[in-house]
N, C-alpha and C positions, 0 to 999 in steps of 0.2 A: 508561427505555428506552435500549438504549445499540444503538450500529452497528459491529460488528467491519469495519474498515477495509481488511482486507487477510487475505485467508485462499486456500485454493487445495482446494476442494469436491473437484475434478476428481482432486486424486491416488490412485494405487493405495490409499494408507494409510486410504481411504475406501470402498474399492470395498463394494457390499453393504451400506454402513452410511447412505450419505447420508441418506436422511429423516428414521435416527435421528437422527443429528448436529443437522441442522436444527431436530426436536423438541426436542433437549436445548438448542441455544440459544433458543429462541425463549422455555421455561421460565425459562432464567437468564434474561429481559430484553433479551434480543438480538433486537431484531425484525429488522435490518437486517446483511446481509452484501454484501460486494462480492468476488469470486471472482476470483483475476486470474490469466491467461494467463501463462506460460512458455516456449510453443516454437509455431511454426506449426501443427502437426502434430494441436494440441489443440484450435484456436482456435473450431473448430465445432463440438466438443462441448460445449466451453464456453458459451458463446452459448445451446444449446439446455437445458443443467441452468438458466441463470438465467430464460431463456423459461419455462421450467416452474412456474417460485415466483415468489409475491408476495414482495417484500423482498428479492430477491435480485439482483442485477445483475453486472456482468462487464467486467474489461478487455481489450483486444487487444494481446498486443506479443510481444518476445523477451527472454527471461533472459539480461542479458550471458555467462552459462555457454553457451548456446544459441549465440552470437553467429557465433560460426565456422560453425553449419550453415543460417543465416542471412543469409550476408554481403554475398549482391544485393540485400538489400529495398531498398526506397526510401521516399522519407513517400508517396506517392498509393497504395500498396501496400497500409501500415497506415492510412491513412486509408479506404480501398476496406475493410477489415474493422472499421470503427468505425460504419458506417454503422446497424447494427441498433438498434432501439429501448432495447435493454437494456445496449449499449454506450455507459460513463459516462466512462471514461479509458482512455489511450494507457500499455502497459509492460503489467509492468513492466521496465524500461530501466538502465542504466548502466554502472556498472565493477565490477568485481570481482578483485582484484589480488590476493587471498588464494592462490583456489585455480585460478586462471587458467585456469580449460578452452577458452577461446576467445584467440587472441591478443589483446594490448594498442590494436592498431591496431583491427583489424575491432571490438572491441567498443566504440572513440570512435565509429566510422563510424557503427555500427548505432545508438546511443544519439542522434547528431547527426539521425539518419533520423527517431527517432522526434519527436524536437525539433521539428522542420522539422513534421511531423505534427501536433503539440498545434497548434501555429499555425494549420497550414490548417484541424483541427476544431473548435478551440474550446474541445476537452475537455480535462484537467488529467494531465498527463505523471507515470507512479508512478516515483521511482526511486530506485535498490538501490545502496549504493555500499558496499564495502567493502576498508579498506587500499588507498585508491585518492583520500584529502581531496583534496594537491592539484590532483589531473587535474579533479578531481569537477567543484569551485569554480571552475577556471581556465573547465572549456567552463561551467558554466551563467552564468557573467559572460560571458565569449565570446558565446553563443547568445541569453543575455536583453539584449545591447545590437543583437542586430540585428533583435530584435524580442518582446515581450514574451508570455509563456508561464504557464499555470497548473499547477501541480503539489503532490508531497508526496514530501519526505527519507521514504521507509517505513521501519518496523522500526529507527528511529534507533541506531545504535551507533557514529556516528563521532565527531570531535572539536567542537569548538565553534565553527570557521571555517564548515566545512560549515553548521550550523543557522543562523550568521550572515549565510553569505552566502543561503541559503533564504529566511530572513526579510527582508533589503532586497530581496527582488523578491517579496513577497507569497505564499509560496511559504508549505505546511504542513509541521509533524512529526508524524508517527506514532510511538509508543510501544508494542513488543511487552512481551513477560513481559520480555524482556531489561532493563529498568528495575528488576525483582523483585530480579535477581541479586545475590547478595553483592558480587562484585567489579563492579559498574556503579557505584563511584559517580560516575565520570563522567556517565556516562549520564545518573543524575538530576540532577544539577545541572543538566544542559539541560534534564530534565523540568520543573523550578523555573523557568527564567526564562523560557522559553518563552512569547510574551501568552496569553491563553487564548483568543484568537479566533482563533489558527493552530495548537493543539492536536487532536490524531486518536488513537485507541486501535486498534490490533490486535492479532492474532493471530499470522500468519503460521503460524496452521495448516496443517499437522500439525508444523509445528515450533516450537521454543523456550517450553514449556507454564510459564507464571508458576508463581514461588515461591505458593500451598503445591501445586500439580501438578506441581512440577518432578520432570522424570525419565518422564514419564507422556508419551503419545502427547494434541497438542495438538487444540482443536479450538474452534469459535467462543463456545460458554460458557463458557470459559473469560475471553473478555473481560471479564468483572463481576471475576473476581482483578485483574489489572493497571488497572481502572476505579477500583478500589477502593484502591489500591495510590498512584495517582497522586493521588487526590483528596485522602489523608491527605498524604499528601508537600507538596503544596500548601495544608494546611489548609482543606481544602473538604469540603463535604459530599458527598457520592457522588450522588445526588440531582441537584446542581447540575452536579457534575463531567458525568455522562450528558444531561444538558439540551447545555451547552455543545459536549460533543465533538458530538453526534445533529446542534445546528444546522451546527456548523462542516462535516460530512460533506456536507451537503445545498446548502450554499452552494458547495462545492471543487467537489464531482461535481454539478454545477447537469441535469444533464440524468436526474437520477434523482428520480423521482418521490415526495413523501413520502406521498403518500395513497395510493403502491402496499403500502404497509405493513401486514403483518396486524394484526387486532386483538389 
């Protein structure tokens, strides 16, 4: 049984298809998906596809890209839409310096907002960082000395500071297809050192589809490729690798249920 960690049901790229999708994970071995939020605008539809399926749950937040139409939230705000049963985390959140659609300022602010959030709920903060290490590193040292927060680096592609400074405050990595790629071998080397008790697998469906679906429109059965992918990399058996990540998902995101799980 394996838990695609990070996927997004709710996109166009899905419209009309969702059940099937759903069917075709839960075949590959995917009982469990977590559907995360991107913009305000979505956050109640959202909410209502993971209300509808066993195994399905959902986060609340804004996509640093998002950040700019975003820029008065506050944490009581995003904490006020964490509130539902089926809400397990806060984001997804952070920086994004690649393709900057939202200024550099509003998207700390927004990111610190949500921070401030994890805290008052409880719940374990998703977040996106890209071409953005040392800001990334600088606020979550910042933020975790003024008070301690649970979270996950998602869809890992950055350098080894970032997954270090993640791992001295308890924090996990998610690994998408991006670890498949030819040119990650960065990547994997943090897939290798990483303990195996703060290791997570996704998706980050409908994008970045693991080597052998690359090029192919992503989607959460596809987790058993990159599941599979990582287990060899670490000489494990696949088996055990799905064991590990499924506990580690249940303990990060503590307010989702494992016996909501279909059979």
């Amino acid at each position: 049984m394996l838990i695609d960690s990070h996927c997004h049901l709710d996109f166009p790229d899905f419209r009309g298809e969702q059940e099937d999708v759903i069917t075709r994970a839960r075949a590959a071995g995917v009982k469990g998906m977590l559907t995360i939020c991107t913009k305000l605008g979505d956050a109640g539809a959202i909410r209502e596809l993971a209300r509808a399926h066993d195994g399905i749950w959902c986060s609340q937040g804004v996509h640093p890209h998002e950040a700019e139409h975003a820029a008065a939230i506050t944490a009581a705000d995003i904490a006020a839409l964490a509130k539902d049963p089926k809400v397990v985390g806060i984001g997804e959140t952070g920086l994004d310096f690649y393709y900057e659609h939202s200024p550099r300022d509003i998207q700390e602010r927004v990111f610190r907002a949500h921070i401030q959030a994890a805290r008052q709920t409880g719940l374990p903060i998703i977040v996106h960082t890209r071409d953005a290490d040392e800001e990334t590193v600088a606020i979550l040292e910042e933020e975790q000395a003024k008070g301690a927060f649970a979270g996950v680096i998602h869809c890992f592609s950055a350098g080894a500071a970032v997954a270090r400074s993640a791992l001295s405050h308890g924090m996990y990595i998610s690994f998408s297809g991006i670890v498949t790629f030819k040119n990650a071998a960065a990547v994997r080397e943090v897939a290798r050192e990483v303990p195996l008790e703060r290791l997570l697998v996704e998706t980050d469906a409908p994008y970045l589809a693991p080597v052998p679906m690359r090029g192919k429109r992503n989607e959460p059965a596809f987790t058993a490729h990159t599941a599979a992918f990582v287990a060899e990399l670490r000489g494990l058996d696949i088996d055990e690798l799905a064991r590990v990540t499924t506990d580690n998902f249940f303990t990060l995101f503590a307010k989702a249920e494992r016996a909501g799980l279909p059979a």
